[in-house]
C-alpha positions as CSV (number, residue, x, y, z in Angstrom):
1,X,0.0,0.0,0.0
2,X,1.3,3.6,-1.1
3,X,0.5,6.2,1.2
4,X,1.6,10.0,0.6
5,X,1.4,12.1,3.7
6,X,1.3,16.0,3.0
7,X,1.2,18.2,5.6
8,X,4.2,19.3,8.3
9,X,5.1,16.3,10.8
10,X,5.7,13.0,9.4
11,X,3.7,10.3,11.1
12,X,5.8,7.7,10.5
13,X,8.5,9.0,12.5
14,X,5.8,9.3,15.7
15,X,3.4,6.1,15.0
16,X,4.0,2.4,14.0
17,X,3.1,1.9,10.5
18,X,1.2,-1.5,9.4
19,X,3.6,-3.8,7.6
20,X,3.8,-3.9,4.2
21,X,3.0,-0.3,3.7
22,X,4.8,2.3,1.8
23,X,4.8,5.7,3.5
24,X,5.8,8.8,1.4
25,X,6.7,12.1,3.5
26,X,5.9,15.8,1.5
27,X,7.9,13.8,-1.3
28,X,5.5,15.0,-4.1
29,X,6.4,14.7,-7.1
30,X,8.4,12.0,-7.0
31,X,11.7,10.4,-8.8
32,X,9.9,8.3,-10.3
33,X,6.1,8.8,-11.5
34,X,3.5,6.2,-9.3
35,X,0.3,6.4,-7.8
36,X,-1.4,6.1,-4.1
37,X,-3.5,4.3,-2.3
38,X,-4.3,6.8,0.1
39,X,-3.2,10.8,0.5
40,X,-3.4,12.2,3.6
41,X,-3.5,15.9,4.1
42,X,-2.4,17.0,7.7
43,X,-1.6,20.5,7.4
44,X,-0.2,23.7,5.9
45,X,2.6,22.4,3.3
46,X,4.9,24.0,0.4
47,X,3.0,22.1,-2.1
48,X,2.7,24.5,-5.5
49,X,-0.8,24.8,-7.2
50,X,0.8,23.0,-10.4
51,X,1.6,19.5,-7.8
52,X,-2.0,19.8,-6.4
53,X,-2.7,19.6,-10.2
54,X,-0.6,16.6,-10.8
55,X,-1.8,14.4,-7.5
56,X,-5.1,14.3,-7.9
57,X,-4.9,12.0,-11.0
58,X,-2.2,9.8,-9.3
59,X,-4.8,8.8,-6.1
60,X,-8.1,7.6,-6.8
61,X,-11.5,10.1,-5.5
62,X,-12.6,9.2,-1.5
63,X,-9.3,7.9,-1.2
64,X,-7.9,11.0,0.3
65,X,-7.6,12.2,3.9
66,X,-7.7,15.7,5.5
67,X,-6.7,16.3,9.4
68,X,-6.5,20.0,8.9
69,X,-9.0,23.0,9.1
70,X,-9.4,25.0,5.6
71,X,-7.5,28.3,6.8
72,X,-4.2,26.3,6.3
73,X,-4.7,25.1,3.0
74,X,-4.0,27.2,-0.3
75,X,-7.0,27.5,-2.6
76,X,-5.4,24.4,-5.1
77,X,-4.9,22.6,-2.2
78,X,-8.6,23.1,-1.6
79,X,-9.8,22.1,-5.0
80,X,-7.9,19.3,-4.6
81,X,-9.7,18.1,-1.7
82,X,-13.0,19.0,-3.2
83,X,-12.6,17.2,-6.8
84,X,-10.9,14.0,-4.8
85,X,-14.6,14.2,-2.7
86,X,-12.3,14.0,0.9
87,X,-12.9,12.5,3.8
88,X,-12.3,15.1,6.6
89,X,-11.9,13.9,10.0
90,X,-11.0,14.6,13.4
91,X,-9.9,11.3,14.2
92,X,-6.3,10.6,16.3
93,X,-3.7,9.5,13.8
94,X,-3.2,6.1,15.4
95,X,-6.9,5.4,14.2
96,X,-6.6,6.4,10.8
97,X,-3.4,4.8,10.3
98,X,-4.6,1.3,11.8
99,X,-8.2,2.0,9.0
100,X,-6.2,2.5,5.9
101,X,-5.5,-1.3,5.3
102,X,-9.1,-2.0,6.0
103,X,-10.4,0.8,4.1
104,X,-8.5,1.9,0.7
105,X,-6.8,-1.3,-1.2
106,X,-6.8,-1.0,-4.1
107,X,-9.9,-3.4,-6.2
108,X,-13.3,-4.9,-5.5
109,X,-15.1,-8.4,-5.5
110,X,-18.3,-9.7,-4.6
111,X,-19.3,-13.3,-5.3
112,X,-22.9,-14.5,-6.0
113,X,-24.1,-17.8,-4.3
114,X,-27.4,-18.9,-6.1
115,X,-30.1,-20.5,-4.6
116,X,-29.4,-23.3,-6.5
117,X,-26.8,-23.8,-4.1
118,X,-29.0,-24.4,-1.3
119,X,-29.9,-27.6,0.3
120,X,-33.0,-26.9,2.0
121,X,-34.0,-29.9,5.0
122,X,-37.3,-30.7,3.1
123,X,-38.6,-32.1,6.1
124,X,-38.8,-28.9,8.1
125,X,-41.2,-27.2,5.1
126,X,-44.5,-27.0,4.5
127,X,-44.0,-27.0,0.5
128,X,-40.6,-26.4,-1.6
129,X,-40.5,-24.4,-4.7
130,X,-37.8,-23.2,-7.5
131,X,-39.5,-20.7,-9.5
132,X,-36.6,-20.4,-11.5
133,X,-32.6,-20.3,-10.7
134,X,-32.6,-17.0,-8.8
135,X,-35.4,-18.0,-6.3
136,X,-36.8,-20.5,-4.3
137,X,-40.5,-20.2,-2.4
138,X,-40.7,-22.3,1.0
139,X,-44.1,-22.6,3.3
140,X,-43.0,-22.2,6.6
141,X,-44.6,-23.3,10.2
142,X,-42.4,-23.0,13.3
143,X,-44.1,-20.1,15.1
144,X,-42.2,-20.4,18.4
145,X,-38.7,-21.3,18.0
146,X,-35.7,-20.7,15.4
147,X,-35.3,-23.7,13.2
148,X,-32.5,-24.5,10.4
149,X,-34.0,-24.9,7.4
150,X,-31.1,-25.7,5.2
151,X,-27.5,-25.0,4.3
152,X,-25.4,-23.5,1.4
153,X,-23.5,-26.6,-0.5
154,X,-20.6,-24.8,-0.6
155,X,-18.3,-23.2,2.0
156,X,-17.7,-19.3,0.7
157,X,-14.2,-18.4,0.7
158,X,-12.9,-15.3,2.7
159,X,-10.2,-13.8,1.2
160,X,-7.2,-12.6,3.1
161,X,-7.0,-9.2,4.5
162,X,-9.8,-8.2,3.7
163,X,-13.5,-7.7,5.9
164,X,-16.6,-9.4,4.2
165,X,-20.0,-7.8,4.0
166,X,-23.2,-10.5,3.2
167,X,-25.9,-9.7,1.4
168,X,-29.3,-11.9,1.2
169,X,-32.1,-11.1,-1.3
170,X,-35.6,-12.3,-0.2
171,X,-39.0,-11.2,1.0
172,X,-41.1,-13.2,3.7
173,X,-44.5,-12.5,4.6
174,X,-45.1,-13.7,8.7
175,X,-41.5,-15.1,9.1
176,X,-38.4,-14.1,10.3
177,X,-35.1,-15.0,8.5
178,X,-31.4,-15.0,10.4
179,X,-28.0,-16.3,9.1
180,X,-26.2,-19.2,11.0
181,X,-22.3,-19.1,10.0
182,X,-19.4,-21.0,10.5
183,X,-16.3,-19.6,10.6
184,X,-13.5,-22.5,9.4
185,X,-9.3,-21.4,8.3
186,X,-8.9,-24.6,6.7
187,X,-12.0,-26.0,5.5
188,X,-15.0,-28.3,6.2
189,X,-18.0,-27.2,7.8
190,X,-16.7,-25.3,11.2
191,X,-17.2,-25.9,15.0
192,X,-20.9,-26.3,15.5
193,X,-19.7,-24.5,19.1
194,X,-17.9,-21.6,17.6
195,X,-20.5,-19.9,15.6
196,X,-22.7,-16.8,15.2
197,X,-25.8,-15.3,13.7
198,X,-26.7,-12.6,11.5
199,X,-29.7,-10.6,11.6
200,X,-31.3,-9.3,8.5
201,X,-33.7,-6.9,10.0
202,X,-32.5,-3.7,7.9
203,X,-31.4,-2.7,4.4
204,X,-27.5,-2.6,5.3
205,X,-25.0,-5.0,4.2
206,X,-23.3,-7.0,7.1
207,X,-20.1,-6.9,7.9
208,X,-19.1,-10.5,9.2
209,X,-17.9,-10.0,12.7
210,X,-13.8,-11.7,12.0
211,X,-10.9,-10.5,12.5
212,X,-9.0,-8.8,9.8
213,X,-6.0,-11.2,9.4
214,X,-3.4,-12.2,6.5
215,X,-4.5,-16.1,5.7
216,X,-7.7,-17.2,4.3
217,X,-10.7,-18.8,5.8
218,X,-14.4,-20.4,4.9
219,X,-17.5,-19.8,6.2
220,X,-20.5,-22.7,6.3
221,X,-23.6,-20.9,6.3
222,X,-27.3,-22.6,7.4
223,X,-30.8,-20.1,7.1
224,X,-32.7,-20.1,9.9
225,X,-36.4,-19.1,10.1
226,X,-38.9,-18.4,12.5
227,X,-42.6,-18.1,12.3
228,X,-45.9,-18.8,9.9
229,X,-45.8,-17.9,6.4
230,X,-43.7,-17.4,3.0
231,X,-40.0,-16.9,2.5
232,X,-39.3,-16.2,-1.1
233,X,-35.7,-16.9,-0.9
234,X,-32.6,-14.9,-3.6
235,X,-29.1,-14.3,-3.9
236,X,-26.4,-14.4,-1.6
237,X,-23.7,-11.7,-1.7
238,X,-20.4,-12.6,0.1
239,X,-18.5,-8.9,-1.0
240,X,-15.1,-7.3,0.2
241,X,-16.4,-4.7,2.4
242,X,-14.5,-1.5,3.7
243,X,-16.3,-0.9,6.8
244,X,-18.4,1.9,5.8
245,X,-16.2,3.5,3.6
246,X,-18.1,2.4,0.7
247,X,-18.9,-0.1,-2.1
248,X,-16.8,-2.1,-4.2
249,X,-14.7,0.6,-4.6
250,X,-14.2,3.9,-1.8
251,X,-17.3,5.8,-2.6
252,X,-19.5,3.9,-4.4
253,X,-23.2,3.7,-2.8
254,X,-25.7,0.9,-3.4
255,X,-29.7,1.6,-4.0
256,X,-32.0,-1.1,-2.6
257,X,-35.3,-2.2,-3.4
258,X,-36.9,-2.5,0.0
259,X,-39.5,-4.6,-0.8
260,X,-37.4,-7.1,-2.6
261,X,-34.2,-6.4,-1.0
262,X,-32.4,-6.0,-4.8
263,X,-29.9,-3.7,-5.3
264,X,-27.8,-2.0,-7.6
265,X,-24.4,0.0,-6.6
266,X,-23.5,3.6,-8.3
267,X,-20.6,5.1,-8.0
268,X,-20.0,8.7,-8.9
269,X,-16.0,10.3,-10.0
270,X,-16.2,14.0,-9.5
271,X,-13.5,14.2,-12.2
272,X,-12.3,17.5,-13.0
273,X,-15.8,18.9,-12.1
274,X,-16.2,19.9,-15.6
275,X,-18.8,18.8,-18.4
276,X,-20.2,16.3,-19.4
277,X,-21.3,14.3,-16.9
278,X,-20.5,10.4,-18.6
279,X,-23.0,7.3,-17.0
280,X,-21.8,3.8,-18.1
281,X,-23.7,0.7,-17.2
282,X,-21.6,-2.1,-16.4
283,X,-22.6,-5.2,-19.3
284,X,-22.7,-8.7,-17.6
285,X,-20.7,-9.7,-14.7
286,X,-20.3,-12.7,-13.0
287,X,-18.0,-11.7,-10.2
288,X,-19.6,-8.1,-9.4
289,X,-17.9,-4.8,-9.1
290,X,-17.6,-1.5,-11.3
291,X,-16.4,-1.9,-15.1
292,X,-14.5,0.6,-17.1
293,X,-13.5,2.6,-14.1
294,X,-9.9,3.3,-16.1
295,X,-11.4,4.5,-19.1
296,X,-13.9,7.1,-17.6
297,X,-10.9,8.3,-15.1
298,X,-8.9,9.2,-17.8
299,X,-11.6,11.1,-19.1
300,X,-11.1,13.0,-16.1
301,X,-14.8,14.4,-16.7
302,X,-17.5,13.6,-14.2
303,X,-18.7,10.0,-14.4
304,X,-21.3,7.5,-12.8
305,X,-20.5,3.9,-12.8
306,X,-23.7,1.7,-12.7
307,X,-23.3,-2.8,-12.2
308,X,-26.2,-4.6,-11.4
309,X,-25.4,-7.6,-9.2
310,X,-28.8,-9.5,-9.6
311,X,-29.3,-13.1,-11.1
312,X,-26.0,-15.1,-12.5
313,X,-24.9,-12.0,-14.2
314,X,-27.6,-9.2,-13.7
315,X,-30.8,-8.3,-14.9
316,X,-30.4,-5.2,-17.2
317,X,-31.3,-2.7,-14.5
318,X,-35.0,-3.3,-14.6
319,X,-37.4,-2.7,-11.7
320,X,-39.6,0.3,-11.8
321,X,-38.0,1.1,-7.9
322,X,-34.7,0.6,-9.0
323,X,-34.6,2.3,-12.4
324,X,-36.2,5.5,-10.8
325,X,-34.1,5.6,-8.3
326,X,-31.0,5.7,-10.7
327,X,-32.4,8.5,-12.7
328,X,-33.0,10.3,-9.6
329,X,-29.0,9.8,-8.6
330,X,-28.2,11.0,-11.9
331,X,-30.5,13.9,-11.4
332,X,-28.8,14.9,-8.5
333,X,-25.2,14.5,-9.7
334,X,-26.3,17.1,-12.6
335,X,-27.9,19.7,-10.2
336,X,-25.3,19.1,-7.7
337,X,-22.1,19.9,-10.4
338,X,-24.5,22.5,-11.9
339,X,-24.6,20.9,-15.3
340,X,-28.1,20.3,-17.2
341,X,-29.4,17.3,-19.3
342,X,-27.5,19.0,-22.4
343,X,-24.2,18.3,-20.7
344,X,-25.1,14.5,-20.2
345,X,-24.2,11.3,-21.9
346,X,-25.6,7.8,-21.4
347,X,-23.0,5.3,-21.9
348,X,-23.6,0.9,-21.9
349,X,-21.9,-2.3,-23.7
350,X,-24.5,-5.2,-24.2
351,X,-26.2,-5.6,-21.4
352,X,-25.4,-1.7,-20.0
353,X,-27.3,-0.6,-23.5
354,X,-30.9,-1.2,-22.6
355,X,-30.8,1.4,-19.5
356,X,-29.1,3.7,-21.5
357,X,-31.2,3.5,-24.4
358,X,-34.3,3.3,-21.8
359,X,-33.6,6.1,-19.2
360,X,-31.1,8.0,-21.6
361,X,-34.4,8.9,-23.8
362,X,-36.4,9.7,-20.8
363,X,-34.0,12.2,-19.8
364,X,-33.4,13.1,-23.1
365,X,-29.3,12.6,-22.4
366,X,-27.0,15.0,-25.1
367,X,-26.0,11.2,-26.5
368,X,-26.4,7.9,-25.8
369,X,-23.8,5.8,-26.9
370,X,-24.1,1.9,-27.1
371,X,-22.6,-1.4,-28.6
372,X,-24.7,-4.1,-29.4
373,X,-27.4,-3.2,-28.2
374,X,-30.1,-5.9,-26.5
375,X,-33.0,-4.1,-26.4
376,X,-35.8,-6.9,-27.2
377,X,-35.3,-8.7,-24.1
378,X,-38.5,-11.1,-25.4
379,X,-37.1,-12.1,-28.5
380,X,-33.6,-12.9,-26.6
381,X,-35.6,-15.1,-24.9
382,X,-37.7,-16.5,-28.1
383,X,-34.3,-17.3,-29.8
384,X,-32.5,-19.2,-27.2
385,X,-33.7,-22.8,-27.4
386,X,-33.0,-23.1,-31.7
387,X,-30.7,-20.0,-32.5
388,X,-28.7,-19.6,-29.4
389,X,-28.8,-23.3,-27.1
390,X,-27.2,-22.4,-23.7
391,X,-25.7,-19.4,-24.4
392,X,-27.2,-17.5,-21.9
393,X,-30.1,-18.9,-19.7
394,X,-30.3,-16.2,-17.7
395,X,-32.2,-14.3,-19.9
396,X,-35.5,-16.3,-18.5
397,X,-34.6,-15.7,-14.7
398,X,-34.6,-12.1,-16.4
399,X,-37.8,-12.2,-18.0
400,X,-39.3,-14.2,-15.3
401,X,-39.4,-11.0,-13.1
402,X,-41.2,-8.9,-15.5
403,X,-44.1,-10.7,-17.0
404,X,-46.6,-13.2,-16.0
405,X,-45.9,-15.9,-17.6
406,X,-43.1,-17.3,-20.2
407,X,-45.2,-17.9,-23.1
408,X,-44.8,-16.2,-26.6
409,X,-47.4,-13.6,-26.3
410,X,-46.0,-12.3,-22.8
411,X,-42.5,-12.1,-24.4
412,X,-43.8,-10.3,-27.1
413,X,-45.5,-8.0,-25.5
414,X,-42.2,-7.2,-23.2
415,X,-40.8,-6.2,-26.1
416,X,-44.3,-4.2,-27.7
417,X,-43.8,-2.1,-24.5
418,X,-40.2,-0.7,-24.7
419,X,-40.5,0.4,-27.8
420,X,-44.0,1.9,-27.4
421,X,-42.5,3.9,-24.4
422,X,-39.3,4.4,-26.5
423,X,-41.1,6.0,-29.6
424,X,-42.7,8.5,-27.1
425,X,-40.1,10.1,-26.4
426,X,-38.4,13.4,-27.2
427,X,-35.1,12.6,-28.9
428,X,-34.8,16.0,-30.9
429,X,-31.4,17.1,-28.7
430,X,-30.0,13.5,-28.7
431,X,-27.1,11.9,-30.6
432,X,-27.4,8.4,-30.9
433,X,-24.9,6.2,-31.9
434,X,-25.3,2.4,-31.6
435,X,-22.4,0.0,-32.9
436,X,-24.2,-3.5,-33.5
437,X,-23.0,-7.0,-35.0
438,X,-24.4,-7.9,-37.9
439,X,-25.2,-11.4,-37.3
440,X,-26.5,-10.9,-33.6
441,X,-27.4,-13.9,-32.0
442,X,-28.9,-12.4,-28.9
443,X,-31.0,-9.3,-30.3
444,X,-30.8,-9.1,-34.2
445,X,-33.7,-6.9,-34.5
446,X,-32.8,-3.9,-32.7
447,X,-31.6,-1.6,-35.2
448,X,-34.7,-2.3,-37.5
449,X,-36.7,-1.3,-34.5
450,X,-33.8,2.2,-34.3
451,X,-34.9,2.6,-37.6
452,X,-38.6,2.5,-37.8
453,X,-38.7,4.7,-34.3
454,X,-40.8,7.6,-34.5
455,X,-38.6,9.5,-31.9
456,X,-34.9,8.3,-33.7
457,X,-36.5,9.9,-37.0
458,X,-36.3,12.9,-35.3
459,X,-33.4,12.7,-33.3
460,X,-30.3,15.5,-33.6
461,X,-28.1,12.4,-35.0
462,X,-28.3,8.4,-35.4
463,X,-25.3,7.3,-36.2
464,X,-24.9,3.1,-36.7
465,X,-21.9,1.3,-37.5
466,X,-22.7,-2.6,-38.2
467,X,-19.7,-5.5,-37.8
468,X,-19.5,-8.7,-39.1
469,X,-20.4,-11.6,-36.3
470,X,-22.2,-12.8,-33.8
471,X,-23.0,-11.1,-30.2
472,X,-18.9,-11.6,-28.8
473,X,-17.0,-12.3,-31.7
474,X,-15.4,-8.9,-32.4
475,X,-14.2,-6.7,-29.9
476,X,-13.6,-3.8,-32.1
477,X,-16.9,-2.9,-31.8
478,X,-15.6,-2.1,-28.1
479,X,-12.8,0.1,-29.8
480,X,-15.1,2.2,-31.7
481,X,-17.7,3.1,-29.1
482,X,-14.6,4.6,-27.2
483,X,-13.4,6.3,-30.0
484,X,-17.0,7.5,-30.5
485,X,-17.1,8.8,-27.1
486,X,-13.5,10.0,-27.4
487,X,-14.8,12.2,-30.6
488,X,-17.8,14.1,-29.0
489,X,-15.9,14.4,-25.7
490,X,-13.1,16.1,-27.8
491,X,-15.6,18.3,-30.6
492,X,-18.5,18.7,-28.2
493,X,-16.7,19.9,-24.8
494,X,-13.3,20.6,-25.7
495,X,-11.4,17.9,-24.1
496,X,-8.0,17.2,-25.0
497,X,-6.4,13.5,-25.0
């Protein structure tokens, strides 16, 4: 871990450092070009305007620390601290040097353990159901005592320095649902004596009460229920967590469903505080965590990162709940950098195209720009079983939540419905530009549908760009929705790469 401490004492020279940590005094710039974990800001400093300049693309936003009140600082030094979105504190040194390991690696994880995983004890339920292979219905009757209804297959590994938050998605209607885990360093199921429970009584994570130590470990983990009624059971999330500090990565924020306990995570780069405002939804993920965080921070414009950690790989950002609430974020991100809806730009890969085609015409973005785009979730479905055998099943988990039934005329009314929503609205300020693959095996009619749209004919500008293949054989079709982005970031707002 690099740490660069600015300010007029040096801290390692008073405190003991945690091992394996590089500690850098007012040495800014360096020899030798690198970045930081963590900056920390402790007081008035010779720093020049031009090296406040320099650091804050060298440490990552929320991953710097100020000790010091503003009247010490120079006004660079200040909008440093505000583009790099600082955490001020009042906390002793010792504590925010023994946090930093805990709190600001570097990278994210999160692992998804499916219900199909679970092993329920069929004897303890009234009636056993798997709707499909993200949930799992159970009838339960034990109205007076907690009672194990079944265990995960598989121990979850925790990985080594590093805290873990859990997750569970379900809803239950007259029982009460708890976590039993077992905590084991070298495997097997764990002491049956040496446990502990986790209560799932709000809408924040868990952070699994462990030690944080330098060897890895597994945890066993049994559902416990209690009460008359319905438990409609979802994913398990086992995620590194950074006590507080945020999600995934410093910073970024989850939204949550409260009725099904889903959620999404956002995570917002002030950048240089400068237009436009860039929102790129992450395509599909099995290990969960933020994509393209590299390419909008060399931007160095404002940015939201959207990854949806639902299902096996997500579930394109639907859910009326959820998909208000991240137009609502995005909303406040505008008004809160003073920018309008002419300074914003809607940004997705495959799966990430159909909420930025969806809520980038609502909000009638500057441009939205995609590659191949899936937009007729329906037909994706419709096409699996001949054109497309097991390539990707979770399109029905994904369809499952949205309509009735999974029968042709549901599917294709899925589809009847975003485009009738679509064609309504008011793309007259909007750049489109939608790279697609000719031969499409997931969604091969979406650009006919682009190009019969009432609301593309009158767009600003629809720009397509077909290549040969099917849904991931080329990835240059990645290459030129950057250097489509690169184009209108460089003619449209004057930015320089």
């Amino acid at each position: 871990m690099n740490v660069l401490q600015i300010g007029p004492q040096n801290w390692a020279e008073q405190y003991e450092m945690p091992k394996d940590m590089k500690w850098e005094f007012n040495s800014f710039p360096p020899k030798k070009k690198h970045g930081y974990n963590v900056v920390i800001v402790t007081g008035k400093n010779s720093m020049s305007d031009q090296d406040w300049q320099k650091l804050q693309w060298l440490v990552d936003p929320y991953n710097v620390i100020c000790t010091t009140t503003d009247d010490q600082l120079t006004a660079a030094a200040e909008a440093f601290l505000e583009m790099q979105a600082a955490f001020r504190t009042t906390d002793d040194p010792t504590t925010i040097i023994a946090n930093l390991p805990r709190r600001y690696f570097w990278g994210q994880s999160g692992l998804r353990i499916s219900p199909v995983n679970f092993r329920p004890i069929l004897s303890r339920l009234q009636s056993y159901e798997m709707t499909d292979a993200g949930h799992i219905n159970m009838q339960i009757d034990t109205p007076d005592r907690w009672m194990n209804v079944g265990t995960y297959k598989s121990n979850i590994y925790l990985d080594p320095n590093r805290l873990i938050n859990f997750w569970l998605e379900y809803q239950a209607q007259g029982v009460e649902v708890r976590l039993r885990l077992f905590i084991q360093a070298t495997g097997g199921d764990g002491d049956p004596n040496d446990s502990f429970t986790i209560n799932l009584d709000s809408l924040d994570e868990v952070q699994l009460p462990i030690e944080f130590v330098d060897y890895p470990r597994y945890v066993s983990v049994c559902l416990e229920v209690k009460g008359h009624g319905e438990v409609r059971l979802g994913t398990l999330h086992s995620r590194w967590g950074r006590e507080g500090n945020g999600e995934f990565l410093a910073g970024g924020q989850r939204i949550v469903d409260p009725e099904k306990r889903e959620d999404v995570a956002i995570y917002f780069n002030p950048g240089d505080l400068r237009p436009p405002l860039n929102v790129y939804f992450s395509g599909a993920r099995s290990l969960e965590g933020f994509e393209a965080y590299p390419m909008f921070r060399g931007m160095k414009s404002p940015a939201i990162l959207v990854t949806d950690m639902r299902l096996e790989v997500g579930q394109f950002y639907t859910n009326d709940y959820i998909e208000s609430k991240i137009k609502e974020t995005i909303c406040h991100y505008l008004d809160q950098l003073g920018f309008d809806r002419s300074q914003l730009i809607m940004n997705g890969i495959s799966m990430g195209t159909y909420p930025a085609i969806k809520l980038g015409a609502q909000l009638g973005a500057y441009a939205i720009m995609v590659a191949k785009p899936l937009t007729n979730l329906g037909l994706i479905a419709k096409r699996g079983r001949l054109e497309r055998p097991y390539g990707f099943e979770t399109i029905y988990d994904v369809d499952n939540q949205l309509i009735p039934q999974l029968d042709y005329e549901n599917l294709d009314k899925l589809d009847e419905d975003f485009w009738a929503e679509f064609d309504q609205c008011d793309l007259s300020k909007t750049r489109l530009f939608v790279g697609y693959m000719i031969d499409d095996d997931y969604d091969n009619q979406a650009i006919s549908h682009f190009q019969k749209s009432p609301a593309v004919a009158k767009a600003r500008e629809f720009v397509i760009k077909g290549f040969p293949g099917h849904h991931n054989d080329d990835p240059s079709i990645n290459y030129w929705f950057a250097g489509c982005l690169a184009y209108v970031m460089q003619h449209d707002f004057g930015r320089e790469y």
